[in-house]
OpenMM code with the backbone's topology and positions (N, CA, C; nanometers):
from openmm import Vec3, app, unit

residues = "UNK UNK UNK UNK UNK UNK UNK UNK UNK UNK UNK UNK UNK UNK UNK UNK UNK UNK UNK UNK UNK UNK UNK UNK UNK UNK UNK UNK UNK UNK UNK UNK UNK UNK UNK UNK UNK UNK UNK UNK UNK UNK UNK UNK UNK UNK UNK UNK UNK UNK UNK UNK UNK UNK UNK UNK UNK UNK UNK UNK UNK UNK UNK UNK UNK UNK UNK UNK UNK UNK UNK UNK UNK UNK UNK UNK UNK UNK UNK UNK UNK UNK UNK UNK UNK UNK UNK UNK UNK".split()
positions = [
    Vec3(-0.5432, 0.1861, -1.0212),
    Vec3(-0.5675, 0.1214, -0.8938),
    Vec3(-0.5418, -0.0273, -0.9098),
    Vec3(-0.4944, -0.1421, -0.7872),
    Vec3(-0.4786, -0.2102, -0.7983),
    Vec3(-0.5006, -0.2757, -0.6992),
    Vec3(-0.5687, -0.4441, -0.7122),
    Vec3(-0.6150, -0.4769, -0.5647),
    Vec3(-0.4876, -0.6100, -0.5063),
    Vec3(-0.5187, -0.6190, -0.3689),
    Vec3(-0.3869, -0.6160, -0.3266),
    Vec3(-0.4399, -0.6778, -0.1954),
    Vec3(-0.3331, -0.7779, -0.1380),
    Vec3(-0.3614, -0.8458, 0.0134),
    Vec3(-0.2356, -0.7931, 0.1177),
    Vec3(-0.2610, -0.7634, 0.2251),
    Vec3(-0.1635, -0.7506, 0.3138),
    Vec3(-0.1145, -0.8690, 0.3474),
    Vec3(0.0265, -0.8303, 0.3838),
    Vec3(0.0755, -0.9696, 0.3853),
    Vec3(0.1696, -0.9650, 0.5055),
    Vec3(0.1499, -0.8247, 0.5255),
    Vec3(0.2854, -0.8472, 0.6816),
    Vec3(0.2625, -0.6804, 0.7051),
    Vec3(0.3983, -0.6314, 0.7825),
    Vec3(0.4694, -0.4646, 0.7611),
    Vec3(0.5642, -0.5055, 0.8055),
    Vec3(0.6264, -0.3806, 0.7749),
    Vec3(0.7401, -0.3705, 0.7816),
    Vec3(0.8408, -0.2201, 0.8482),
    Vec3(0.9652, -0.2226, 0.8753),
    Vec3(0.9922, -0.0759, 0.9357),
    Vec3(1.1723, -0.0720, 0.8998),
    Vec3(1.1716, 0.0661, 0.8546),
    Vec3(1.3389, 0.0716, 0.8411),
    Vec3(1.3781, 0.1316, 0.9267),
    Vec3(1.5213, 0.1350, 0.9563),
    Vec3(1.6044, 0.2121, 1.0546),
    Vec3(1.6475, 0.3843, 0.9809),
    Vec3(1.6961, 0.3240, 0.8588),
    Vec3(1.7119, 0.4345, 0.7847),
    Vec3(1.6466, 0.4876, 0.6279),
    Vec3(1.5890, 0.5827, 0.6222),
    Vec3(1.4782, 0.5960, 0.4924),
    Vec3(1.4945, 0.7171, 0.4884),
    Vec3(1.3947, 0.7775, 0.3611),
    Vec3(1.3782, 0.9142, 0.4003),
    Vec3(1.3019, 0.9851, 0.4507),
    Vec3(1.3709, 1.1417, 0.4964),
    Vec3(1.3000, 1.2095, 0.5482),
    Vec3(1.1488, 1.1638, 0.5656),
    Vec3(1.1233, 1.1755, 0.4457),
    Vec3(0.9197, 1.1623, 0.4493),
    Vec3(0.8661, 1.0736, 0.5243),
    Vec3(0.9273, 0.9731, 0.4861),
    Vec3(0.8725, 0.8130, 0.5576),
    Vec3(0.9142, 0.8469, 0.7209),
    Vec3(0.9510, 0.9049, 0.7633),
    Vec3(0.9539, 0.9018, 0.9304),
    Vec3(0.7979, 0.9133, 0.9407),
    Vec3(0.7954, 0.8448, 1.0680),
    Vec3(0.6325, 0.7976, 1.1179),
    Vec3(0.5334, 0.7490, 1.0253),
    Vec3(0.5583, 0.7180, 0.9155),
    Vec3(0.5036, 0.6687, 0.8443),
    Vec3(0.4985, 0.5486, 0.8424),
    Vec3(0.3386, 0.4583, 0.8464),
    Vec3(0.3303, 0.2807, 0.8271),
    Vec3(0.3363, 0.2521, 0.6934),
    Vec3(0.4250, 0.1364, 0.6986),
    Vec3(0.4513, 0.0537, 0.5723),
    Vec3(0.4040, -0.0804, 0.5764),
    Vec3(0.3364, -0.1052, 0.4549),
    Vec3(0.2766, -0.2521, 0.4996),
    Vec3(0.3539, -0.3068, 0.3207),
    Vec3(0.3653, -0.4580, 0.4059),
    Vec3(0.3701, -0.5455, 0.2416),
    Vec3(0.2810, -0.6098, 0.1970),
    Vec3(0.2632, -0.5667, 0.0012),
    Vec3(0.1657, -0.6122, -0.0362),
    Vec3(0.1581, -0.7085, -0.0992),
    Vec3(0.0831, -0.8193, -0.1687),
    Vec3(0.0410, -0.8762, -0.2217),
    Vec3(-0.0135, -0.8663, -0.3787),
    Vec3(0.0011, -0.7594, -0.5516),
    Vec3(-0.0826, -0.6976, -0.5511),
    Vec3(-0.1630, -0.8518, -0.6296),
    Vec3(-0.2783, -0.8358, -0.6432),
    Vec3(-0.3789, -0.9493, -0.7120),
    Vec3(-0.4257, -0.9703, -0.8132),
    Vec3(-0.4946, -1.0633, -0.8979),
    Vec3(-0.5296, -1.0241, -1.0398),
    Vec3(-0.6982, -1.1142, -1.0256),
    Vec3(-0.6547, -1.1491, -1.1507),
    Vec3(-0.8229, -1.2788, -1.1244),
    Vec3(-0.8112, -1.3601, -1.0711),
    Vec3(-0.8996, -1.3837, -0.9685),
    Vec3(-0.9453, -1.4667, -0.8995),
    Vec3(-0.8769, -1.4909, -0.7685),
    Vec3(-0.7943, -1.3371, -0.7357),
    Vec3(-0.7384, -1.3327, -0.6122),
    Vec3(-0.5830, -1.3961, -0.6337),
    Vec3(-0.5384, -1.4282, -0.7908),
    Vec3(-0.4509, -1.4533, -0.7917),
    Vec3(-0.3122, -1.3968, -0.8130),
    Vec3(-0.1802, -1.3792, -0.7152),
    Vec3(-0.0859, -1.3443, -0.7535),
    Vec3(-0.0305, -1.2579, -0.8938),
    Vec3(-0.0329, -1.1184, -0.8321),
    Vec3(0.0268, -1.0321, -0.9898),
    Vec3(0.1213, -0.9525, -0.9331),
    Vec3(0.2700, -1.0175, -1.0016),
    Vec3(0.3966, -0.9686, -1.0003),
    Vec3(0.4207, -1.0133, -0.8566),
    Vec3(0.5195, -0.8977, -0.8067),
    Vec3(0.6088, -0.9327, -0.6820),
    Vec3(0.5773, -0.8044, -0.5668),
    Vec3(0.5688, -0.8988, -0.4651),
    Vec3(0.4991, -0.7990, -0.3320),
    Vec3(0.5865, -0.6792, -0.3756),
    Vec3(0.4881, -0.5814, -0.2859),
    Vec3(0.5394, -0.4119, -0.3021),
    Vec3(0.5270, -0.3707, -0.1186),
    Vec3(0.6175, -0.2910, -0.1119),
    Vec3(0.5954, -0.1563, -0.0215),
    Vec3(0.4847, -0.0813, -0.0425),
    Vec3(0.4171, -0.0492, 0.0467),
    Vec3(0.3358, 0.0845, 0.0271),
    Vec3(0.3137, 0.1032, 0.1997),
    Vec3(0.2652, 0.2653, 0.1535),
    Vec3(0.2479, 0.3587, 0.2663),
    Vec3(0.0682, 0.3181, 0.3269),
    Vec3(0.0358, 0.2966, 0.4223),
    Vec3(-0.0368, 0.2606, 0.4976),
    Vec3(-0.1395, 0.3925, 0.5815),
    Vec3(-0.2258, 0.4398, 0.5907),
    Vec3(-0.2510, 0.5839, 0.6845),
    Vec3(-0.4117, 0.4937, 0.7016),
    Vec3(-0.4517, 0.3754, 0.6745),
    Vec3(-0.5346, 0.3282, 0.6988),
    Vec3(-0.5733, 0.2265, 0.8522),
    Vec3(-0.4345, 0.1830, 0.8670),
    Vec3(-0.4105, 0.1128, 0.9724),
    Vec3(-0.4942, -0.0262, 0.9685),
    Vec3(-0.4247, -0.0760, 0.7834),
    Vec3(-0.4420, -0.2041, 0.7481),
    Vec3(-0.3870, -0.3529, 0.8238),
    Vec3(-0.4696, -0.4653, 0.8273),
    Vec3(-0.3986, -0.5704, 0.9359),
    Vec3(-0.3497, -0.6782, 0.8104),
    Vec3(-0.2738, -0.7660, 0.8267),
    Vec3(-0.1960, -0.9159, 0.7756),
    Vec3(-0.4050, -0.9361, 0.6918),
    Vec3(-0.3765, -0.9894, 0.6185),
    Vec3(-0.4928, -1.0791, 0.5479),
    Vec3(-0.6361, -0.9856, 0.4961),
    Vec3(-0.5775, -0.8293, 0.5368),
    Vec3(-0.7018, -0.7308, 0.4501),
    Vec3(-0.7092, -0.7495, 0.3513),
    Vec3(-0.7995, -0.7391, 0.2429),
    Vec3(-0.7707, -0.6975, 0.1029),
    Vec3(-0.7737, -0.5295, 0.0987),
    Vec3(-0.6590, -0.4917, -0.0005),
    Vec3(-0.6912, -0.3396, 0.0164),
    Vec3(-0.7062, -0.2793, -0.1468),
    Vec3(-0.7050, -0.1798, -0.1627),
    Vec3(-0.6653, -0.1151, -0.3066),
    Vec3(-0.5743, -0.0297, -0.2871),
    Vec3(-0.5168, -0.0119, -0.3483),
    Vec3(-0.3323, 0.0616, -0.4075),
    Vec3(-0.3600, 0.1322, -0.5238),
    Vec3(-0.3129, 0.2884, -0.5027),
    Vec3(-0.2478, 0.3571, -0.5867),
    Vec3(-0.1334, 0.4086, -0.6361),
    Vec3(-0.0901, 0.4019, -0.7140),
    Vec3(0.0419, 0.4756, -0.7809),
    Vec3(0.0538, 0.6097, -0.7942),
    Vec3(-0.0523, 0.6841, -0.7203),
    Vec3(-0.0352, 0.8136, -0.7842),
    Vec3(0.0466, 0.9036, -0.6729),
    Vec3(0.1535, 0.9448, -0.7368),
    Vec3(0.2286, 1.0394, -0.6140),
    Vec3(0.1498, 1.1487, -0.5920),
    Vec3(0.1008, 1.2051, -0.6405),
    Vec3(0.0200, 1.3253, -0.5426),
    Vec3(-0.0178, 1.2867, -0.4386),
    Vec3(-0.1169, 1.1753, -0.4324),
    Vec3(-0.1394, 1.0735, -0.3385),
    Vec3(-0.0310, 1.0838, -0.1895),
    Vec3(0.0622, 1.0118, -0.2562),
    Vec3(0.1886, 1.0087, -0.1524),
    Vec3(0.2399, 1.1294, -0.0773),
    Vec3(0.2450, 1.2195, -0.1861),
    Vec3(0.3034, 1.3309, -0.1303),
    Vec3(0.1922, 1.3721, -0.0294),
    Vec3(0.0582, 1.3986, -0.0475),
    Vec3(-0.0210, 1.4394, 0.0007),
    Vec3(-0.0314, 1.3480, 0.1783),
    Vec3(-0.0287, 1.2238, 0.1735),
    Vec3(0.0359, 1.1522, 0.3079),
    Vec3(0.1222, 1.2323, 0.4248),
    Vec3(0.2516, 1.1487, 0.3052),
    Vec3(0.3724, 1.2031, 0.3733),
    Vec3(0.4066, 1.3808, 0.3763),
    Vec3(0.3076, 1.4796, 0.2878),
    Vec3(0.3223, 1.6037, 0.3473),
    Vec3(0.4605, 1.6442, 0.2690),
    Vec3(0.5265, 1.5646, 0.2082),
    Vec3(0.6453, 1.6140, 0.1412),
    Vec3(0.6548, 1.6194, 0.0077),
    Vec3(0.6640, 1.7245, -0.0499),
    Vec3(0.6987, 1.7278, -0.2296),
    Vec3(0.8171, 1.5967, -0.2915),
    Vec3(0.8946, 1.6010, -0.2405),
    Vec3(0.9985, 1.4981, -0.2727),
    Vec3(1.0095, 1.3334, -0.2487),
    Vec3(0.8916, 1.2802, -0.1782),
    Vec3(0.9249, 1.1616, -0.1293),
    Vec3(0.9240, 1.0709, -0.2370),
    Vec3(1.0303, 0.9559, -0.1630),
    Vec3(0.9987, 0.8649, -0.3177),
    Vec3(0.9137, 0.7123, -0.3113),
    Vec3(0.8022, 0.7392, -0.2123),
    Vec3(0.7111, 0.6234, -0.1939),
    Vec3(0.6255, 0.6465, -0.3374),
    Vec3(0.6057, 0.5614, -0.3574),
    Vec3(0.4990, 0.5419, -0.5385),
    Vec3(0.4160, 0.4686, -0.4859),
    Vec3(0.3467, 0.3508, -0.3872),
    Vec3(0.2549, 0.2665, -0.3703),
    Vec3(0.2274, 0.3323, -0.2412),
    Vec3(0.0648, 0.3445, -0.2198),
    Vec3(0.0011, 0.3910, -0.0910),
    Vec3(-0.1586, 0.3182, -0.1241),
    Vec3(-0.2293, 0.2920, 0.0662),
    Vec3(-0.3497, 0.2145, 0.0229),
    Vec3(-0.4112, 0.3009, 0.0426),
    Vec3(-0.5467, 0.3143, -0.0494),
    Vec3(-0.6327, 0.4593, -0.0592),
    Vec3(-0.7757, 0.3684, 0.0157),
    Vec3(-0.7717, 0.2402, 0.0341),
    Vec3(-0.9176, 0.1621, 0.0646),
    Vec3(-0.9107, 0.0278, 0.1360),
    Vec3(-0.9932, -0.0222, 0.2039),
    Vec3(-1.0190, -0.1278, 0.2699),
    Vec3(-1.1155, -0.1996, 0.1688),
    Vec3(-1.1171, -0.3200, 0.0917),
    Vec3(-1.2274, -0.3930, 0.0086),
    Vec3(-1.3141, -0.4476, 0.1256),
    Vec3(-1.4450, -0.4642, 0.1714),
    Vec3(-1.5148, -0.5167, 0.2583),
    Vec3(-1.5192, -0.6726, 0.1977),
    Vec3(-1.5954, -0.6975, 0.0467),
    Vec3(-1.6090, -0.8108, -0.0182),
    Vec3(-1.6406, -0.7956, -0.1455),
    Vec3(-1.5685, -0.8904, -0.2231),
    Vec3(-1.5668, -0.9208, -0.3846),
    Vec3(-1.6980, -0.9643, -0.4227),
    Vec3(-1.7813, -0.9663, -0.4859),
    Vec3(-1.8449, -0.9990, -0.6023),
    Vec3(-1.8362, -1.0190, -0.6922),
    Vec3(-1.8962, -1.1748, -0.7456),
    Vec3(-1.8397, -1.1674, -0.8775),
    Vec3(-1.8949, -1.1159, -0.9456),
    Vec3(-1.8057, -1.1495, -1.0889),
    Vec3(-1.8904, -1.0264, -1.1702),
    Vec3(-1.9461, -1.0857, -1.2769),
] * unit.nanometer
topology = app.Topology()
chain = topology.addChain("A")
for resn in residues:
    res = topology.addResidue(resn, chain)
    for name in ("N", "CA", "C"):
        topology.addAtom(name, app.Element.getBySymbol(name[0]), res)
């Protein structure tokens, strides 16, 4: 799992099969202290996340498939959670 800020969405004209009707949001993902780790990602959305959520992200295609309903799709990032608020630790 990985935590992660919305940062926009996004929509293609052409994708696959699976991804029809499917929301895509761009992520952010985060490290310590809310800071920048690596380079925004795609992921699949069924949460109906807004610009400036924090969310959590999984990699796990079962996950995905289980979404999009299709054995084959090739989404790898989907948000499984809404973070309400951090605590430190």
């Amino acid at each position: 799992m990985q935590p992660a800020t919305v940062i926009g969405s996004t929509r293609a004209t052409v994708k696959h099969a699976s991804l029809a009707g499917q929301r895509l949001v761009i992520v952010q993902p985060t490290g310590v202290d809310d800071a920048p780790d690596g380079a925004p990602l795609i992921a699949l959305d069924n949460l109906g996340c807004r610009k400036g959520d924090q969310v959590m992200l999984t990699s796990d295609g079962s996950y995905a498939r289980e979404i999009t309903k299709h054995e084959n799709t090739p989404a790898r990032w989907s948000v499984i959670g809404l973070i309400d608020e951090r605590r430190p630790a």
